[in-house]
CHARMM-style PDB file with segment names, atoms N, HN, CA, C and O in Angstrom:
ATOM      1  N   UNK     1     -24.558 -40.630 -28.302  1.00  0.00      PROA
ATOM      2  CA  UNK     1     -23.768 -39.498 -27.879  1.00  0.00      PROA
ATOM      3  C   UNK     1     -24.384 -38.938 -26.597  1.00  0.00      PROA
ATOM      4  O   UNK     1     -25.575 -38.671 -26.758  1.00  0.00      PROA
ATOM      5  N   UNK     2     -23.945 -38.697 -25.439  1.00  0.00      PROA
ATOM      6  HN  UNK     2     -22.977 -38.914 -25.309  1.00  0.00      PROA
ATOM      7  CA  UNK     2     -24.181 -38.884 -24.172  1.00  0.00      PROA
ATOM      8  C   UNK     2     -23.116 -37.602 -23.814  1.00  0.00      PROA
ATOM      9  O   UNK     2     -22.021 -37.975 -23.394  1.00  0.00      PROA
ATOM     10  N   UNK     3     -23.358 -35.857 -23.958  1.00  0.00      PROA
ATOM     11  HN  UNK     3     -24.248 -35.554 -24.299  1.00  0.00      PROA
ATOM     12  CA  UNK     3     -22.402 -34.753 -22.876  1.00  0.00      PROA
ATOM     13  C   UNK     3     -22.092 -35.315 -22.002  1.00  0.00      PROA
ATOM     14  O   UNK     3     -20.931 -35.723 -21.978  1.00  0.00      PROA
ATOM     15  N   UNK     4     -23.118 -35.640 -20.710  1.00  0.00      PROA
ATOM     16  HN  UNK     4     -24.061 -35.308 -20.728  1.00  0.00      PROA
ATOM     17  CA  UNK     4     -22.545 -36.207 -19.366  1.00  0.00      PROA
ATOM     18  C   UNK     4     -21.792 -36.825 -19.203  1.00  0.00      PROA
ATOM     19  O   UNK     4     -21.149 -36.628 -18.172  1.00  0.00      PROA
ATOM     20  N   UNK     5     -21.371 -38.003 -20.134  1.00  0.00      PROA
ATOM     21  HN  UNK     5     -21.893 -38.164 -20.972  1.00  0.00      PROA
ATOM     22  CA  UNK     5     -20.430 -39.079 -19.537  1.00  0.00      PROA
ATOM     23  C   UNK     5     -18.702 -39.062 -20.585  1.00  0.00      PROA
ATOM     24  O   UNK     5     -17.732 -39.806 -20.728  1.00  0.00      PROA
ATOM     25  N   UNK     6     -19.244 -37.531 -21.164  1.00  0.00      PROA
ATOM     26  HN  UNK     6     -20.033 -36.927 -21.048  1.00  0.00      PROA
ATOM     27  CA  UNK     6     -17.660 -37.229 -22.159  1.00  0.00      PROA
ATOM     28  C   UNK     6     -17.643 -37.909 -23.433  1.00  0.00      PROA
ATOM     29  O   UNK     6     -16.777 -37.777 -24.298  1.00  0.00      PROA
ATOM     30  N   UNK     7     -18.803 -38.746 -23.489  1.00  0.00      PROA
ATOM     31  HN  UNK     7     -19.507 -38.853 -22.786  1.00  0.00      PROA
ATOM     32  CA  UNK     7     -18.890 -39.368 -24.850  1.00  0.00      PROA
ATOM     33  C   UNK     7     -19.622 -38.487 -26.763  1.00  0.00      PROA
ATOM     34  O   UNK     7     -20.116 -38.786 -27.850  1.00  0.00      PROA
ATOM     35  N   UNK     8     -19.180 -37.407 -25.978  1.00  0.00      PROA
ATOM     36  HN  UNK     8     -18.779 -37.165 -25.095  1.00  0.00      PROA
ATOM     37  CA  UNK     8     -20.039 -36.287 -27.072  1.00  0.00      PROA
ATOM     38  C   UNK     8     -17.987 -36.391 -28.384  1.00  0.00      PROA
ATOM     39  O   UNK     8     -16.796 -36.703 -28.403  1.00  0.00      PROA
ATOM     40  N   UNK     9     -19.192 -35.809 -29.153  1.00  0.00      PROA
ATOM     41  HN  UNK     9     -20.159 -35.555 -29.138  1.00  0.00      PROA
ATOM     42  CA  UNK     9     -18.005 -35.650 -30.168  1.00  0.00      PROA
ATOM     43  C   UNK     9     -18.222 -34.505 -31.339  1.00  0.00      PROA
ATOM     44  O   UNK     9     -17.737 -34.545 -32.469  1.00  0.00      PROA
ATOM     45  N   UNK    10     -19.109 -33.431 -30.765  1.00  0.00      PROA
ATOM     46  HN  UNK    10     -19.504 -33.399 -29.847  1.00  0.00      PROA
ATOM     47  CA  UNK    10     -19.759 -32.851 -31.667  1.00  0.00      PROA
ATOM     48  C   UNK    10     -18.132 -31.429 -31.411  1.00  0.00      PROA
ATOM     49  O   UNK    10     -17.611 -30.883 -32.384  1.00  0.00      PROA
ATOM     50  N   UNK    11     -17.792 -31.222 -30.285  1.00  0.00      PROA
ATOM     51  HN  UNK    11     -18.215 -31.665 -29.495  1.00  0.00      PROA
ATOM     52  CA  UNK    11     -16.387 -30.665 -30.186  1.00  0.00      PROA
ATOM     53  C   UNK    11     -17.008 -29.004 -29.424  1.00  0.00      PROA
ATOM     54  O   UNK    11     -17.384 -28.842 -28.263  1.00  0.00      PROA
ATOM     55  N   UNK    12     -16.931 -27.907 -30.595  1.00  0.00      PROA
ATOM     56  HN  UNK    12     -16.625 -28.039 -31.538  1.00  0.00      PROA
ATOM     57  CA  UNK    12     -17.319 -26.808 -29.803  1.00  0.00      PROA
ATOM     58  C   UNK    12     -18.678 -26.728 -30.081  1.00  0.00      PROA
ATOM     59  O   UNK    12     -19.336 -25.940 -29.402  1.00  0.00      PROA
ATOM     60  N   UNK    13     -19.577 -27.788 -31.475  1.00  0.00      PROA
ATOM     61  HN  UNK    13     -19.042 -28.429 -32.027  1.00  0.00      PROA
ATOM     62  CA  UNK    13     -20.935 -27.378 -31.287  1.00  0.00      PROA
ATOM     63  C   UNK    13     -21.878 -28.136 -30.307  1.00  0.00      PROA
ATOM     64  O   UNK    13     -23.107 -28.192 -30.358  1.00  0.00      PROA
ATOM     65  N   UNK    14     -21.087 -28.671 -29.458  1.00  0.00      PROA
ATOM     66  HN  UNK    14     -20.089 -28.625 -29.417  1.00  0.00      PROA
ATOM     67  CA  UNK    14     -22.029 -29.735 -28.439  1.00  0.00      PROA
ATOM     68  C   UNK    14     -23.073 -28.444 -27.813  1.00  0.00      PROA
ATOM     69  O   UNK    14     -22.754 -27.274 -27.601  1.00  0.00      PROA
ATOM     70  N   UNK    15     -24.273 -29.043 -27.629  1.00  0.00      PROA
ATOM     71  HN  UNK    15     -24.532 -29.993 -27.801  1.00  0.00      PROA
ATOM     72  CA  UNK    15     -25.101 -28.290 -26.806  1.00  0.00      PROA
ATOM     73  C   UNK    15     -24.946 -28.189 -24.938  1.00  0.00      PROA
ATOM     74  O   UNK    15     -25.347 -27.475 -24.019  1.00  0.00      PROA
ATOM     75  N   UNK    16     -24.373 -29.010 -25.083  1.00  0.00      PROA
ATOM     76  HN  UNK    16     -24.047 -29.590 -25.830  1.00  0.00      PROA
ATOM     77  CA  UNK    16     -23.871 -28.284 -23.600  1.00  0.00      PROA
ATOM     78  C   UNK    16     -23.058 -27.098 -23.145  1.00  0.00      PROA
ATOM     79  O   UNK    16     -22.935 -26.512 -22.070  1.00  0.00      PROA
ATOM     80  N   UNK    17     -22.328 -26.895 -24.870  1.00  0.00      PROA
ATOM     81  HN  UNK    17     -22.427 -27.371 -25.744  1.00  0.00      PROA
ATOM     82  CA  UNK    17     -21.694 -25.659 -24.337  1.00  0.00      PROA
ATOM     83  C   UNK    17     -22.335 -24.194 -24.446  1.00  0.00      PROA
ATOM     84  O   UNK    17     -21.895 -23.564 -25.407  1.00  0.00      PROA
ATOM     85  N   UNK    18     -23.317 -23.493 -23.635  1.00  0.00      PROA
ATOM     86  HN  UNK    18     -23.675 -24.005 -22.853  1.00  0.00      PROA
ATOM     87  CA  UNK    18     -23.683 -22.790 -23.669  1.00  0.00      PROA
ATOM     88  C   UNK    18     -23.434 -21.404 -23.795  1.00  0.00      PROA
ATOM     89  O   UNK    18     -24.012 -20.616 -24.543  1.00  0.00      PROA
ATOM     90  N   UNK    19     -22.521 -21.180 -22.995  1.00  0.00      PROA
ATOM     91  HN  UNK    19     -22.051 -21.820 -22.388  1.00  0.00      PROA
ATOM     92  CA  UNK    19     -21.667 -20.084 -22.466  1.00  0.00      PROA
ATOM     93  C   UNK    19     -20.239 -19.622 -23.005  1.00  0.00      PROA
ATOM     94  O   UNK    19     -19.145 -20.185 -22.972  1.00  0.00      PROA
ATOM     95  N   UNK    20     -20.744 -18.110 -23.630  1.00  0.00      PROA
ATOM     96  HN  UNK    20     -21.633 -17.652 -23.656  1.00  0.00      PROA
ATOM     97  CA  UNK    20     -19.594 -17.855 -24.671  1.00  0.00      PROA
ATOM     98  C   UNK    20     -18.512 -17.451 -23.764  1.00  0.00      PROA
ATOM     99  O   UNK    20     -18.931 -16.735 -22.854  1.00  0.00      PROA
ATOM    100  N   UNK    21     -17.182 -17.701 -23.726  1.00  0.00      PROA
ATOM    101  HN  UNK    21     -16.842 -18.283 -24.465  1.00  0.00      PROA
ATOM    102  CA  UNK    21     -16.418 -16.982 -22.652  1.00  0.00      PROA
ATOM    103  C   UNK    21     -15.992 -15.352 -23.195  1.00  0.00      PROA
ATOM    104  O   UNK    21     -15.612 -15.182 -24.354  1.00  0.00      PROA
ATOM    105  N   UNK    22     -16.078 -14.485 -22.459  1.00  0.00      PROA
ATOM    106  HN  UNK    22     -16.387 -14.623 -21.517  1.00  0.00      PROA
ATOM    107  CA  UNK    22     -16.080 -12.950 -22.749  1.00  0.00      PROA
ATOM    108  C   UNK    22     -14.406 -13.037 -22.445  1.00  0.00      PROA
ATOM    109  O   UNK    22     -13.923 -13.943 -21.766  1.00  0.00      PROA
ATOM    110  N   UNK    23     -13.598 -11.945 -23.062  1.00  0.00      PROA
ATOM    111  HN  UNK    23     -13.990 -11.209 -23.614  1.00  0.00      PROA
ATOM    112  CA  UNK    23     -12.970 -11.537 -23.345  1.00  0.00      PROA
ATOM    113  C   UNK    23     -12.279 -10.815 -22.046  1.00  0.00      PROA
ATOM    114  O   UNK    23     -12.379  -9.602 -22.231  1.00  0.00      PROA
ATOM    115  N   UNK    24     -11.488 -11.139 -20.559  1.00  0.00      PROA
ATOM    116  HN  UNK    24     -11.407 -12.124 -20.410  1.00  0.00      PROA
ATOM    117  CA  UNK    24     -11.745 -11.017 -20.044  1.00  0.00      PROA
ATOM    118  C   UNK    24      -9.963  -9.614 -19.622  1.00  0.00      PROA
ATOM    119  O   UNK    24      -8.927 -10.160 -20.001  1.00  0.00      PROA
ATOM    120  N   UNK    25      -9.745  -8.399 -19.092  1.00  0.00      PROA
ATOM    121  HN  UNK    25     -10.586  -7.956 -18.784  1.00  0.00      PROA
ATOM    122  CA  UNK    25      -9.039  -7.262 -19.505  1.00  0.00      PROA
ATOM    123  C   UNK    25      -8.618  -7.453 -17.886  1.00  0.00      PROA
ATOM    124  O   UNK    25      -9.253  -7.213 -16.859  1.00  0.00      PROA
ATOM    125  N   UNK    26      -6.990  -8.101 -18.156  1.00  0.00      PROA
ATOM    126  HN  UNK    26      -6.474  -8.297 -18.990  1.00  0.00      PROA
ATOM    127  CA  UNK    26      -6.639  -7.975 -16.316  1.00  0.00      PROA
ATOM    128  C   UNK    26      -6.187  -6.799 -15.527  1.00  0.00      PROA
ATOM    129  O   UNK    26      -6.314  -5.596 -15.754  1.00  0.00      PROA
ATOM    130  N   UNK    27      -5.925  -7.100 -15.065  1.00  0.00      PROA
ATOM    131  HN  UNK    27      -5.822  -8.077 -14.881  1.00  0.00      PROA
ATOM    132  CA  UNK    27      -5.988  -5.635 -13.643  1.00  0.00      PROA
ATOM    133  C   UNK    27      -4.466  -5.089 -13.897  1.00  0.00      PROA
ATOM    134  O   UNK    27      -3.498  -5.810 -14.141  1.00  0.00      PROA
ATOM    135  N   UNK    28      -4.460  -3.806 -13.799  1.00  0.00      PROA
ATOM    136  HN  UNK    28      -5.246  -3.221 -13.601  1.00  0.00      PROA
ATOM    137  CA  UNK    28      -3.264  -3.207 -13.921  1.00  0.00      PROA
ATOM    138  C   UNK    28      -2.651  -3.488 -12.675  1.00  0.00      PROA
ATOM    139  O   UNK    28      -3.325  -3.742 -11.677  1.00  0.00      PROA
ATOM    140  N   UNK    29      -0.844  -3.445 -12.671  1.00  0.00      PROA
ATOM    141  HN  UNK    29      -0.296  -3.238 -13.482  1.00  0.00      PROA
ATOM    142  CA  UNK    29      -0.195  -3.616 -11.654  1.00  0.00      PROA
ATOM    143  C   UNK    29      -0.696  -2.348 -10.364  1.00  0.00      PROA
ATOM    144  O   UNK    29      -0.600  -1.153 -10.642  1.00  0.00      PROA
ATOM    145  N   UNK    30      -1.180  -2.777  -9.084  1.00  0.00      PROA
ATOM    146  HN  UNK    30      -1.258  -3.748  -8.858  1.00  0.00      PROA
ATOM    147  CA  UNK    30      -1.328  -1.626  -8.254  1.00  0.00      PROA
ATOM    148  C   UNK    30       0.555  -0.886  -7.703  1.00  0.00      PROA
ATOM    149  O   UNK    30       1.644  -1.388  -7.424  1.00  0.00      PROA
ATOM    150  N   UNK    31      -0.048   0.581  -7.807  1.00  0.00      PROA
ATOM    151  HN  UNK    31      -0.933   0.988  -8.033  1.00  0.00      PROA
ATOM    152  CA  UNK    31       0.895   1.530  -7.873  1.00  0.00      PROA
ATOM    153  C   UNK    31       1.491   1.182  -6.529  1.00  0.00      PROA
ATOM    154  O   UNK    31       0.836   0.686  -5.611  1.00  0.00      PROA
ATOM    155  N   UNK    32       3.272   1.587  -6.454  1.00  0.00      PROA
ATOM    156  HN  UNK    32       3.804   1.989  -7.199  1.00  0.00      PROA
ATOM    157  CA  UNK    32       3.534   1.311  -5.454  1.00  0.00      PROA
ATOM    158  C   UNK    32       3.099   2.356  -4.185  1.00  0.00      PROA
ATOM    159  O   UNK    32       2.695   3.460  -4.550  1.00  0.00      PROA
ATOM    160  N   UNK    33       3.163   2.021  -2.324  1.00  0.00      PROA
ATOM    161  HN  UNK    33       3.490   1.124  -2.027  1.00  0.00      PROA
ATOM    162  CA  UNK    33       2.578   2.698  -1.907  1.00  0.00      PROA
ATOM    163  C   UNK    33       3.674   4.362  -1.758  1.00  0.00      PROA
ATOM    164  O   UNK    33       4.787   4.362  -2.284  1.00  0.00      PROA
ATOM    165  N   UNK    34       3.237   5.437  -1.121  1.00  0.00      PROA
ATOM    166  HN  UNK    34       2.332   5.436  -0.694  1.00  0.00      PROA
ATOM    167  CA  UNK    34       3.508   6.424  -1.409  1.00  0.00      PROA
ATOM    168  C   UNK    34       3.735   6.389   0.535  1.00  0.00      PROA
ATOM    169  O   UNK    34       3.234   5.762   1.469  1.00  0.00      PROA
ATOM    170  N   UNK    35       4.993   7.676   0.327  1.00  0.00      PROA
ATOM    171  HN  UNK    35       5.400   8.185  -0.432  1.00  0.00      PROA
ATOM    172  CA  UNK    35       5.456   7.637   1.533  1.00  0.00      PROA
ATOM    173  C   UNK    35       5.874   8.812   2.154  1.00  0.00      PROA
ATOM    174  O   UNK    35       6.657   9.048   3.074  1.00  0.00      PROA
ATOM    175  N   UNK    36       4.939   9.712   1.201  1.00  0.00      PROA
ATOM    176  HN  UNK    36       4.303   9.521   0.453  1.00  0.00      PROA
ATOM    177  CA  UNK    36       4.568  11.522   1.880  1.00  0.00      PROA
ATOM    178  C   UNK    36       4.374  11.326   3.375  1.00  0.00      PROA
ATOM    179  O   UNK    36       5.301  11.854   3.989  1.00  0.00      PROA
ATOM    180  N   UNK    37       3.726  10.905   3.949  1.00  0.00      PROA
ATOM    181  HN  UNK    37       2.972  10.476   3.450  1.00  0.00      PROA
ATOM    182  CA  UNK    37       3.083  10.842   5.070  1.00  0.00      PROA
ATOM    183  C   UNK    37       4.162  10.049   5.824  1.00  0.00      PROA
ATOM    184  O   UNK    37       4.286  10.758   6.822  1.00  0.00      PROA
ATOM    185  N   UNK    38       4.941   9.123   5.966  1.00  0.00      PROA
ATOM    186  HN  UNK    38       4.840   8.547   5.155  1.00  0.00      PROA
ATOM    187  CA  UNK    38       5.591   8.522   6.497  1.00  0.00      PROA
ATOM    188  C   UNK    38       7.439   9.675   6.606  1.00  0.00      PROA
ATOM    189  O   UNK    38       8.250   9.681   7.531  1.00  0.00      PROA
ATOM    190  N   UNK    39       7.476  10.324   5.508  1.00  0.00      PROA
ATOM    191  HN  UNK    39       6.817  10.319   4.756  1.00  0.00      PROA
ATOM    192  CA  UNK    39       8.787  11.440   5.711  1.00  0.00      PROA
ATOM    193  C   UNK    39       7.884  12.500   6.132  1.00  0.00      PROA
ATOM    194  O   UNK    39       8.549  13.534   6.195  1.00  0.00      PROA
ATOM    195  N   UNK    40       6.425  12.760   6.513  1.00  0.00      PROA
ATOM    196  HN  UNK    40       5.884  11.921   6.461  1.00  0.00      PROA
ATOM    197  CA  UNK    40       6.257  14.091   6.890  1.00  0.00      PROA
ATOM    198  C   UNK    40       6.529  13.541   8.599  1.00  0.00      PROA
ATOM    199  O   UNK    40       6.897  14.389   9.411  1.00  0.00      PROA
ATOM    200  N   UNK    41       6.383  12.516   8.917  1.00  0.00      PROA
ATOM    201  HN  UNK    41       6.085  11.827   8.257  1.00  0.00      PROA
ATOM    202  CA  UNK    41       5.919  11.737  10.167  1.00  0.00      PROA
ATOM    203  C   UNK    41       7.280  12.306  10.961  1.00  0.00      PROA
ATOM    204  O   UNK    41       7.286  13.103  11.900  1.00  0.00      PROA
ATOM    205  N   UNK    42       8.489  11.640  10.285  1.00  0.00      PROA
ATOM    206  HN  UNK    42       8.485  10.993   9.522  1.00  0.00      PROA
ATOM    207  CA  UNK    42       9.657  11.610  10.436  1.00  0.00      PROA
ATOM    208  C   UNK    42      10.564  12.946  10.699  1.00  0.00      PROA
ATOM    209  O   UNK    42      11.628  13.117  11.293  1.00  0.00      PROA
ATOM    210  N   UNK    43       9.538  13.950   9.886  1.00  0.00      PROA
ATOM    211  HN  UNK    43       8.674  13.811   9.404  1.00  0.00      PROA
ATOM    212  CA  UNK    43      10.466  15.228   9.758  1.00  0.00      PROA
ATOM    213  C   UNK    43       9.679  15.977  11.169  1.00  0.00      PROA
ATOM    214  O   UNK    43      10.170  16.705  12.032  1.00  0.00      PROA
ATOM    215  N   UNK    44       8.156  15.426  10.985  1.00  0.00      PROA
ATOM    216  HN  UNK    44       7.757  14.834  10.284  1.00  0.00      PROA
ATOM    217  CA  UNK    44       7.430  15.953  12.722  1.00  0.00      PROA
ATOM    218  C   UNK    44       8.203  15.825  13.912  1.00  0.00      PROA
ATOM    219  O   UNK    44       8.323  16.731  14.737  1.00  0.00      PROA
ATOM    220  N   UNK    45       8.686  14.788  13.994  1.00  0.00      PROA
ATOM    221  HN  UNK    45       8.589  14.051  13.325  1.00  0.00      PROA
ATOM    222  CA  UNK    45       9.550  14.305  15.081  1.00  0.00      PROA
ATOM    223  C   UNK    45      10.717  14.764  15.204  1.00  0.00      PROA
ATOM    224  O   UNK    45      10.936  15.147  16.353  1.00  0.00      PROA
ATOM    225  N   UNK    46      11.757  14.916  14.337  1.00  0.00      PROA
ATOM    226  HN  UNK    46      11.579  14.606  13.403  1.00  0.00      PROA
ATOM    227  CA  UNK    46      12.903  15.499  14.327  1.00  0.00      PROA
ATOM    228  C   UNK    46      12.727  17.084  14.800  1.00  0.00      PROA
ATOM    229  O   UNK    46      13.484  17.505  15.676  1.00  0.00      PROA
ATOM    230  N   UNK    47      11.833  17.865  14.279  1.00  0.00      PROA
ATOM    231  HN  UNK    47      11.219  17.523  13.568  1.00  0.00      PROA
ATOM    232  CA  UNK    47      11.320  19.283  14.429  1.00  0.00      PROA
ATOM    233  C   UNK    47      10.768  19.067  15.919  1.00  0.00      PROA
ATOM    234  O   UNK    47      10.907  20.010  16.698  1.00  0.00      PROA
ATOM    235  N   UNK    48      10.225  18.033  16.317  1.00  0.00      PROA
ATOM    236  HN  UNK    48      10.112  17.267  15.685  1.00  0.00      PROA
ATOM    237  CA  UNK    48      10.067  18.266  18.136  1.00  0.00      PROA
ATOM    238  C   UNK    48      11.001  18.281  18.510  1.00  0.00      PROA
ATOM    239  O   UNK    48      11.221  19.006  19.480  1.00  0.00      PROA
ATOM    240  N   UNK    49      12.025  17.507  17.953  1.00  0.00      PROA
ATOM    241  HN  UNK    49      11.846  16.918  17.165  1.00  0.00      PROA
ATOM    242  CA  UNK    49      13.152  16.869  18.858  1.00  0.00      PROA
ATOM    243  C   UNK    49      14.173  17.529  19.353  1.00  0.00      PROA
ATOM    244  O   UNK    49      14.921  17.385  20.321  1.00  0.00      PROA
ATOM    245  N   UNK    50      13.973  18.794  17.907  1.00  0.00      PROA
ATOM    246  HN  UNK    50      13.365  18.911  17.121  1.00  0.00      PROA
ATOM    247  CA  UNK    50      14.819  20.005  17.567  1.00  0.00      PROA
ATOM    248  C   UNK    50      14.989  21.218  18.934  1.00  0.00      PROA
ATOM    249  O   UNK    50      15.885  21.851  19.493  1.00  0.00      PROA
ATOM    250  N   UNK    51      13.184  21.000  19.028  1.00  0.00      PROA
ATOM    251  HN  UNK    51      12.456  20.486  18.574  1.00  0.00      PROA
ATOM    252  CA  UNK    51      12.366  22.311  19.495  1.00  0.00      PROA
ATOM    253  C   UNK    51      13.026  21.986  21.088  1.00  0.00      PROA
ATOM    254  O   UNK    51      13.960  22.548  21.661  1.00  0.00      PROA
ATOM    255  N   UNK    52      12.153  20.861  21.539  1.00  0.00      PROA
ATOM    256  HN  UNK    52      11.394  20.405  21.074  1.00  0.00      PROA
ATOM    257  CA  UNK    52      12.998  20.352  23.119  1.00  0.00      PROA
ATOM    258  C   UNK    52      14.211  20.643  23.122  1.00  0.00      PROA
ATOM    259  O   UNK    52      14.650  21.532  23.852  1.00  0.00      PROA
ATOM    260  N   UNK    53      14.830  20.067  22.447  1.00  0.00      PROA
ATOM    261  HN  UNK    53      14.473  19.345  21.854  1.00  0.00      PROA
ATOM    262  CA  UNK    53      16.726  20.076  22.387  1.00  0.00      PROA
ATOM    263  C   UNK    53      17.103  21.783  22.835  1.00  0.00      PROA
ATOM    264  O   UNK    53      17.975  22.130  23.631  1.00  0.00      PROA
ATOM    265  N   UNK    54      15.988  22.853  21.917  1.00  0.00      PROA
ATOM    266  HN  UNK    54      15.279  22.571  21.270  1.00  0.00      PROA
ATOM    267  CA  UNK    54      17.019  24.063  21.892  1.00  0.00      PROA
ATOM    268  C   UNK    54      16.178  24.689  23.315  1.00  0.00      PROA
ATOM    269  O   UNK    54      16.615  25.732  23.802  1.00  0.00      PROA
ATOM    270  N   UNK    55      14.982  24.022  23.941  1.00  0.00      PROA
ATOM    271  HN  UNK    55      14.627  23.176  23.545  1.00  0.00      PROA
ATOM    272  CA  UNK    55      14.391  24.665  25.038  1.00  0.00      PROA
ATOM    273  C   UNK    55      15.324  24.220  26.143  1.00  0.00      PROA
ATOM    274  O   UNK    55      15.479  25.003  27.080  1.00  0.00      PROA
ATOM    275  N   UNK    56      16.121  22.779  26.156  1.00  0.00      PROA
ATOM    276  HN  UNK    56      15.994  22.143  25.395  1.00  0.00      PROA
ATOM    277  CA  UNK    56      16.838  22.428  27.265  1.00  0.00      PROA
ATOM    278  C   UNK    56      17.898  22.643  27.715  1.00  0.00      PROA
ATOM    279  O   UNK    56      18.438  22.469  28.808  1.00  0.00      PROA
ATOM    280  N   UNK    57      18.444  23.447  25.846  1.00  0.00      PROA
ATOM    281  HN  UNK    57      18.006  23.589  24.958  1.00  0.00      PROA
ATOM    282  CA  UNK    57      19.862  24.341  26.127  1.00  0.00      PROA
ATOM    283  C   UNK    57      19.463  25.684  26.412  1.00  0.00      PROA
ATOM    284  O   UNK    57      20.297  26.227  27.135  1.00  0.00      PROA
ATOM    285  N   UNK    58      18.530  26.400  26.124  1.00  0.00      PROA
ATOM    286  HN  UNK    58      17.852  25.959  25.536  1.00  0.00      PROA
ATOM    287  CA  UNK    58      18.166  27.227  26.988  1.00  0.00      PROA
ATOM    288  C   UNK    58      18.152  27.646  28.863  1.00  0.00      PROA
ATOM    289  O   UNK    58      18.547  28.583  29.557  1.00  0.00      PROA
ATOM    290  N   UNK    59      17.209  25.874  29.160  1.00  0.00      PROA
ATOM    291  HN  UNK    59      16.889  25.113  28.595  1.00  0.00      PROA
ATOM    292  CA  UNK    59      17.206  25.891  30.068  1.00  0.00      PROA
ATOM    293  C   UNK    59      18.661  25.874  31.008  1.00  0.00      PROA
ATOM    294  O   UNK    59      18.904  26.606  31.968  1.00  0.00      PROA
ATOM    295  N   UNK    60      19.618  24.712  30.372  1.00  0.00      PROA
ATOM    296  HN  UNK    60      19.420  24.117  29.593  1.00  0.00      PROA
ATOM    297  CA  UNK    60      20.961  24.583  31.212  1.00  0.00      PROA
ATOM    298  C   UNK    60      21.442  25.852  31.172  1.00  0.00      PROA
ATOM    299  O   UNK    60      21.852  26.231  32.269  1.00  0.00      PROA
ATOM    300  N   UNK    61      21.572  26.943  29.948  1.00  0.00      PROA
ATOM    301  HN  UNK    61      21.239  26.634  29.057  1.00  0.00      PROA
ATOM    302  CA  UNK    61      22.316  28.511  30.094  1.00  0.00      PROA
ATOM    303  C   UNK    61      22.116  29.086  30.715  1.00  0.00      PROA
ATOM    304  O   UNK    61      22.983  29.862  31.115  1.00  0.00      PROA
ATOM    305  N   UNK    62      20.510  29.113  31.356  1.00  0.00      PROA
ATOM    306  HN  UNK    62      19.805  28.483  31.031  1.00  0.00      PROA
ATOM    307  CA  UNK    62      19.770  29.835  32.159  1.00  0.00      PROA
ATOM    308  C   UNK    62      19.978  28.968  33.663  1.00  0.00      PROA
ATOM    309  O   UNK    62      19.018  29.227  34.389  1.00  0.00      PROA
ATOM    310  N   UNK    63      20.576  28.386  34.070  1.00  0.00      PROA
ATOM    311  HN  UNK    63      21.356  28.176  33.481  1.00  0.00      PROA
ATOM    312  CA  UNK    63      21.101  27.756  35.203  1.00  0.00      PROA
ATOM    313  C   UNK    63      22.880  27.665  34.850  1.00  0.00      PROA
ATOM    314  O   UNK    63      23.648  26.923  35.462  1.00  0.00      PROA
ATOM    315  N   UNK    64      23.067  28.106  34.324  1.00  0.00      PROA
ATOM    316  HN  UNK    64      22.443  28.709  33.827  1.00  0.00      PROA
ATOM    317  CA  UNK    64      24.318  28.123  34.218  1.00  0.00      PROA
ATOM    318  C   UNK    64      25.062  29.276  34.605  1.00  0.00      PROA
ATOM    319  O   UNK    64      26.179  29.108  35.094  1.00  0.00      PROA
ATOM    320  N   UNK    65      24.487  30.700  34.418  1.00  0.00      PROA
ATOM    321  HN  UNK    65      23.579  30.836  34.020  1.00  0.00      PROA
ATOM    322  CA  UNK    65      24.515  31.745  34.207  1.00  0.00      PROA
ATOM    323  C   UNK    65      24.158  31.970  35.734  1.00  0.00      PROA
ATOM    324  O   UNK    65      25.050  32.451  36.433  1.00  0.00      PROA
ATOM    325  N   UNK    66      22.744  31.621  36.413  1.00  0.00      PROA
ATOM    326  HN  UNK    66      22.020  31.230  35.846  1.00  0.00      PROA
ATOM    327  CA  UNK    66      22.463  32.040  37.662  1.00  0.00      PROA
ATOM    328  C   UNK    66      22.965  31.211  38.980  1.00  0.00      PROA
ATOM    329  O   UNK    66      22.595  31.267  40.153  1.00  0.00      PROA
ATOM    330  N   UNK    67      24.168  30.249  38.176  1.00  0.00      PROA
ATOM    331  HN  UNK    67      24.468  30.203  37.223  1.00  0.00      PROA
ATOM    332  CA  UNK    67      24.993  29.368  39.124  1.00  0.00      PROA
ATOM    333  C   UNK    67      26.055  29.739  39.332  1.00  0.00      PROA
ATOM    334  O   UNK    67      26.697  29.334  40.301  1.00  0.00      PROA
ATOM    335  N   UNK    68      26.672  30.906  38.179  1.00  0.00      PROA
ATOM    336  HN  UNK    68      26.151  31.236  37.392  1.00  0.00      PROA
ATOM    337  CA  UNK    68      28.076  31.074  38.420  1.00  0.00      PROA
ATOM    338  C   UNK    68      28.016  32.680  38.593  1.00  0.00      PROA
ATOM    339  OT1 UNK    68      29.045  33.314  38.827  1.00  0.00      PROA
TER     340      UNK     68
END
């Protein structure tokens, strides 16, 4: 009876098998990502976009007014 060459027949008490396999607890699914930061991003921009928009109608009234 020879482990090395597969000629063992002793099954799970062969002495080569040393190593008990542990019990091994897999990984939970990772959470999907979160996208606070990506609609705060979005709402930043719109709120500039807002802010310019009502400074440039400002500005045209205020040339509008000292044009006519």
């Amino acid at each position: 009876m020879n482990c090395c060459t597969n000629d063992c027949n002793q099954g799970r008490d062969c002495p080569a098998r040393v190593a008990k396999a542990k019990a091994v607890m897999m990984a939970a699914d990772p959470l999907p990502p979160s996208i606070w930061r990506y609609q705060l991003k979005k709402l930043a921009y719109w709120m500039l976009l807002a802010i310019f928009g009502m400074l440039w109608m400002g500005f045209l009234a205020a040339c509008a007014v000292h044009w006519s």
